[in-house]
N, C-alpha and C positions, 0 to 999 in steps of 0.2 A: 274801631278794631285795633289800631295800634297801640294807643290807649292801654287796651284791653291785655294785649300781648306784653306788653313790656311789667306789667305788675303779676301778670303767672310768674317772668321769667325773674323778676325780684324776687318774688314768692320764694324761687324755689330755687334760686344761689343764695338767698340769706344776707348777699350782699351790700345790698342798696335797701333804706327806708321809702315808703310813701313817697316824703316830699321831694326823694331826690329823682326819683321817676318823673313826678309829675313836675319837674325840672327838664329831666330829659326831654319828655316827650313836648315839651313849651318849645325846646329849643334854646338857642341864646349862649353869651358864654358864661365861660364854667371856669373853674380853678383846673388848673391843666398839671398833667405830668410834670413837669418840668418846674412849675409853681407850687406844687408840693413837695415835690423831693427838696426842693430850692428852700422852702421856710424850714423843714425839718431838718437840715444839714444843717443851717444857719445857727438856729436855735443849739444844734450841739455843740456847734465852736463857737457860740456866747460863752454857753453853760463853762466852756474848759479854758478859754479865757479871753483875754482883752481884744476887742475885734469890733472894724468899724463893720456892724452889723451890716448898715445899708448897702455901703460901696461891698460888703460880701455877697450876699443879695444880687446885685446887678451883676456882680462877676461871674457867679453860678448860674444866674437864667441867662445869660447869654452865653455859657459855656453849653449847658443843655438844650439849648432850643437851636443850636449849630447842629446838635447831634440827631434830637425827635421832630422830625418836622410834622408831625401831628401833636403837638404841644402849641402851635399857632391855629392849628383848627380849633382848638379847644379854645383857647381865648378871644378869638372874632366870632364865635359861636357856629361852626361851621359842621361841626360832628350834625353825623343825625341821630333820631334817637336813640336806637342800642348803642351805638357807639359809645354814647352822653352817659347812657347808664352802665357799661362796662366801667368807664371812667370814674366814673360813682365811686363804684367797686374798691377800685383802686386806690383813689385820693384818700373815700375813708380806709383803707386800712392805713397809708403811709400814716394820717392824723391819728391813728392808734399808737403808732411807733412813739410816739412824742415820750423825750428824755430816756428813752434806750441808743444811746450811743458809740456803743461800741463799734460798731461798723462804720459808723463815720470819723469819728475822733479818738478808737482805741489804739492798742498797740496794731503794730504794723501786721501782724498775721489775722487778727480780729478784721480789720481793714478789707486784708486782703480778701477774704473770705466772707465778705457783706454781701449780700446781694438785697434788690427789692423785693417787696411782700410777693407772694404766689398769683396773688391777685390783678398783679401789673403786668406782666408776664406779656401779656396780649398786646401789650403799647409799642407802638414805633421803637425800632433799635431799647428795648428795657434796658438792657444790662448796664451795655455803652453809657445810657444818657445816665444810670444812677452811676456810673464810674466816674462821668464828668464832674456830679456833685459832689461826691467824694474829694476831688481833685482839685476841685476849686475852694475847697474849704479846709481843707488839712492845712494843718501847720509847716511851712517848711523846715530844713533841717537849719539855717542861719537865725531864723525865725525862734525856732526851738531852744538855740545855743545862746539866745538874748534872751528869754523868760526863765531858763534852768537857774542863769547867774541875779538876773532881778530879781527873783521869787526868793530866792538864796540869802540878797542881800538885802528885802525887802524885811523879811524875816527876822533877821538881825537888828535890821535897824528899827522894825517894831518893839523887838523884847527890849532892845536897852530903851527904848524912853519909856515902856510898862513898867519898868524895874527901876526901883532907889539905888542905889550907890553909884550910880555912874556919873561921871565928871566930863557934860560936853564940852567944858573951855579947857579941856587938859589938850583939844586940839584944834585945828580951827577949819575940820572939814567936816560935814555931816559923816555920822556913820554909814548911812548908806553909801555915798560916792566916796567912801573912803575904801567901801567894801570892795565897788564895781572897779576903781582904781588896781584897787591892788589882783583885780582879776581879767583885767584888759588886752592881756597878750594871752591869757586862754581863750576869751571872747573870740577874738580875730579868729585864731587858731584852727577851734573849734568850728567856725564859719569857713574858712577857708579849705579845710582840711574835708569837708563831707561828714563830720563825726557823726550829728543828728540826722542825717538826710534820711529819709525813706527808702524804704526797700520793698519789694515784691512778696521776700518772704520775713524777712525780720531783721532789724539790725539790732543789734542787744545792745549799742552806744545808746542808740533813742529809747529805746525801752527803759532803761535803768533809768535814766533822766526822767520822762514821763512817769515812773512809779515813784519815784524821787519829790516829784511834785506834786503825786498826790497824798503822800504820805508828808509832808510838812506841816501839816496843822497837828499833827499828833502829839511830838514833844511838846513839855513843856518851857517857856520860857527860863526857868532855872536848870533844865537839860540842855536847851539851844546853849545858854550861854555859858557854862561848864564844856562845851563842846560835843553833847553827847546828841548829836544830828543821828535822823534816821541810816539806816545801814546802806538803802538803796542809795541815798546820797553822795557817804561815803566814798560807795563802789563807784559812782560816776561822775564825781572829784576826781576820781583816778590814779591820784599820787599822794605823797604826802606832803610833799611840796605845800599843794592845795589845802588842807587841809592846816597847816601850820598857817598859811596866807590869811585865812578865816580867823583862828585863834589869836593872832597878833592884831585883829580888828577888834575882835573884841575886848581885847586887853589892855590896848589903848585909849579905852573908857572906863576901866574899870579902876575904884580907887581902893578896893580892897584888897 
């Protein structure tokens, strides 16, 4: 009869397949709340950038499983069967979400305004425990203010060894650390200062940087090194100071 019960009420939320019924109704554990918001948040701050995947992983399911404590019944196998198949429900839509990002690693208003699928709604503290994943995967703002200038100088120091005319013994630092050098007291600064940090509702510091970086592959390397960097970048250079700072890096490889 249970059995029996649990595949009308599949049937007829649309939510769960066969198999994951006759999951349910087995018993056992299961991929929990907390282990799928945890892989899908992950996978977004892979996708946006360098990140020891695992140790993020363990920081996010132990941030969320503080928050759902029916995320531990799900993994000792402790739901019982509607429960199991609620959860169904849920896990796969989170696994639907894969590579929609923005709620986890957009701008700070997209962020803010994430929530989980409708379908999870039902789980232990929902909200909280997807804010936890959030939290534990976002970049922070000192975090942010060391990739804006890497990426930056990263950049730079890719087009000039793509490109011919440049003379690396005309100095004797790589371009890169010659770049991050000459940008080391905005690094701090910028760290010290909160420029990139998060906000609740939006800080347009982080934001212009974040569009700034996604918009770096655009130019071309004979734009990059004429100086003609994206605009967002520009803007969150900030000064001209900066932007002269950039220009005399690349100049000092250039032998034409």
């Amino acid at each position: 009869m249970l059995n029996r019960t649990l595949l009308v009420l599949a049937a007829a939320s649309g939510l769960v397949g066969c198999d994951k019924v006759k999951d349910a109704a087995a018993g056992g554990a299961q991929e929990s709340y907390c282990e799928a918001l945890c892989t899908w948040s992950v996978e977004c701050a892979a996708d946006a950038r360098d990140v020891d995947a695992d140790a993020l992983m363990e920081e996010c399911l132990a941030a969320t499983r503080s928050v759902s404590a029916s995320c531990a019944d799900a993994e000792d196998g402790s739901l019982n069967a509607a429960q199991s198949a609620t959860l169904s429900g849920c896990t796969d839509a989170i696994a639907a979400k894969a590579g929609e990002c923005d709620s986890i690693t957009g701008l700070d208003a997209q962020v803010a305004a994430g929530t989980p699928p409708g379908s999870c709604t039902s789980q232990s503290n929902a909200l909280d425990t997807f804010h936890a994943a959030q939290d534990a995967v976002i970049e922070s703002g000192p975090e942010l203010c060391d990739r804006f200038y890497s990426d930056i100088c990263g950049t730079i120091d890719s087009c000039i060894q793509d490109t011919t005319g440049f003379d690396y013994d005309a100095v004797g630092t790589a371009p890169y650390d010659l770049c991050l050098s000459a940008f080391g007291g905005q690094i701090s600064e910028c760290a010290s200062s909160g420029k990139y940090d998060r906000s609740s509702t939006a800080n347009p510091d982080r934001e212009v940087a974040q569009e700034c970086l996604e918009n770096l592959g655009e130019p071309t390397c004979g734009d990059i090194l004429s100086g003609d960097i994206p605009a967002t970048c520009a803007t969150a250079l900030g000064d001209s100071s900066q932007l002269t700072a950039l220009t005399d890096v690349i100049q000092q490889y250039a032998t034409r």
